[in-house]
Every structure is written in C-alpha cells, then in structure tokens.
C-alpha positions as CSV (number, residue, x, y, z in Angstrom):
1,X,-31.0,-27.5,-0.7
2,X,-29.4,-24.5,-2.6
3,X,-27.9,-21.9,-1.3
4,X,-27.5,-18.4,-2.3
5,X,-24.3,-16.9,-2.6
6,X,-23.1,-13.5,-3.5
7,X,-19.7,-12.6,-4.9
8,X,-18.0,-9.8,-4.3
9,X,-14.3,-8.5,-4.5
10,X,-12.6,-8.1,-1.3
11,X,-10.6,-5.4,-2.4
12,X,-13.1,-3.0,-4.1
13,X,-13.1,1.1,-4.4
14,X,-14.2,1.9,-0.9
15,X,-13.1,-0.8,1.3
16,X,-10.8,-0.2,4.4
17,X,-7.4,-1.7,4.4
18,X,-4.5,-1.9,6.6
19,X,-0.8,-2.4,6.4
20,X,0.5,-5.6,7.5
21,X,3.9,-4.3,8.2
22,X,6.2,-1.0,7.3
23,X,5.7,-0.1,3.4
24,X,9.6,1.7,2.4
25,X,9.9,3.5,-0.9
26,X,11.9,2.8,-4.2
27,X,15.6,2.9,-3.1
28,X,17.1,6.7,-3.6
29,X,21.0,7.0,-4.0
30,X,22.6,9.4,-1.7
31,X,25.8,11.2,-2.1
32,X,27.6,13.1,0.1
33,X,28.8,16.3,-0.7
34,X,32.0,16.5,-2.2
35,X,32.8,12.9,-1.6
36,X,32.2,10.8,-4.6
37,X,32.3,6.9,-3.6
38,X,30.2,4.4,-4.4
39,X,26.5,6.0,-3.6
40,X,24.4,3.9,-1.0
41,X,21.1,3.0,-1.5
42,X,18.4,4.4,1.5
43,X,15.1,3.8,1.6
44,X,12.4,6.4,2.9
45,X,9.2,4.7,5.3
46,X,6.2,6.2,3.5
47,X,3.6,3.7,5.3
48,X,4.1,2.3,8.8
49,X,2.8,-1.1,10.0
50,X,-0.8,-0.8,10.9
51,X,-1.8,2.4,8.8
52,X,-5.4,2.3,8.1
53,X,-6.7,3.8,4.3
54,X,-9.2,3.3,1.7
55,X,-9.1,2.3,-1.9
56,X,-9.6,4.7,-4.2
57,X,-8.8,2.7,-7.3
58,X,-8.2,-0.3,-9.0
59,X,-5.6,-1.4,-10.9
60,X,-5.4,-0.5,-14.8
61,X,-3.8,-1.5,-17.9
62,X,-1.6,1.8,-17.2
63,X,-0.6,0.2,-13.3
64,X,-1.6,-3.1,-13.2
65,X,-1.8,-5.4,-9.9
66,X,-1.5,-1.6,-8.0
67,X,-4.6,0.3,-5.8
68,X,-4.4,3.8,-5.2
69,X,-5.3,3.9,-1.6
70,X,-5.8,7.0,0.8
71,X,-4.3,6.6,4.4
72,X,-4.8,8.9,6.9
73,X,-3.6,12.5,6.4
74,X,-4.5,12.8,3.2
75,X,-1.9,10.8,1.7
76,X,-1.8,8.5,-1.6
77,X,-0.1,6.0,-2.7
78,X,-0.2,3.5,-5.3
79,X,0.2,0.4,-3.3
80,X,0.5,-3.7,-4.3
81,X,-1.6,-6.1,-3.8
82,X,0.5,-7.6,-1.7
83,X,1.5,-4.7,0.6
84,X,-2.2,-4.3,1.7
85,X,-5.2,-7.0,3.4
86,X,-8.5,-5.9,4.4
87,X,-9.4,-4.1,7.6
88,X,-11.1,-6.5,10.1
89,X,-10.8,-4.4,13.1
90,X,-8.2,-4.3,15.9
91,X,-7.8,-8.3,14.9
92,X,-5.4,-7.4,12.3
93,X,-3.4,-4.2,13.5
C-alpha cells in the first residue's frame, strides 16, 4: 500500500534551533600594553550552550554551509551547520 510522504528541510528560514554547546568566536590576539611578547590568542563566548534562535537565512554562494540565525536579544550570527540542531523542546537543552 503506498504511502505519502512529504519532504521538507529541517533546517529552513523560520525554524527554531538551539545550541548544543558554547559557540566562541574567531581567535583575537591580545597584547598588553607596552609589553611586546608573543601575543596570545583569546577567544570571546558569543553563544552559550542551550541558546534558543531562528533562522533567518540560508546559506549562499557568498557564505556557504552558514545560517544567519537570530537568538534572543536581538542578536545575529552567521552560524555552521554544525554548531546548530533543531529545537525539540526541553529534550535537547
């Protein structure tokens, strides 16, 4: 007997997504002042484990495998693919 079945993308403009864990940003080197050693990398937490958003785009030619996603307070970042799963709830935070 068929069965109908209807595709759809999991991660489409709209859908809720969480962070699995803590999302840091693109290493920044940091210098003291008037001390000039080897500078040391530091990386700033712009996401924390468990932030709920919503995708606002999908990747381009321009950014590819990266969705611009909205978390809460108005913030946006272009995140990976891999740095986001969909929201099912308190299952998943």
């Amino acid at each position: 007997m068929p069965i109908k079945v209807r595709e759809s993308l999991v991660l489409s403009v709209g859908t809720l997504v969480v962070t699995p864990r803590k999302v840091l940003s693109v290493p920044v080197q940091i210098r003291a002042p008037g001390v000039h050693p080897e500078p040391e990398l530091s990386h700033k937490t712009i996401v924390e484990a468990g932030t709920v958003g919503i995708i606002i785009e999908r990747p381009k030619t321009d950014r590819p495998r990266q969705f611009l996603v909205e978390f809460v307070g108005n913030k946006r970042y272009w995140m990976y693919g891999h740095e986001i799963e969909p929201y099912r709830g308190e299952k998943n935070v």
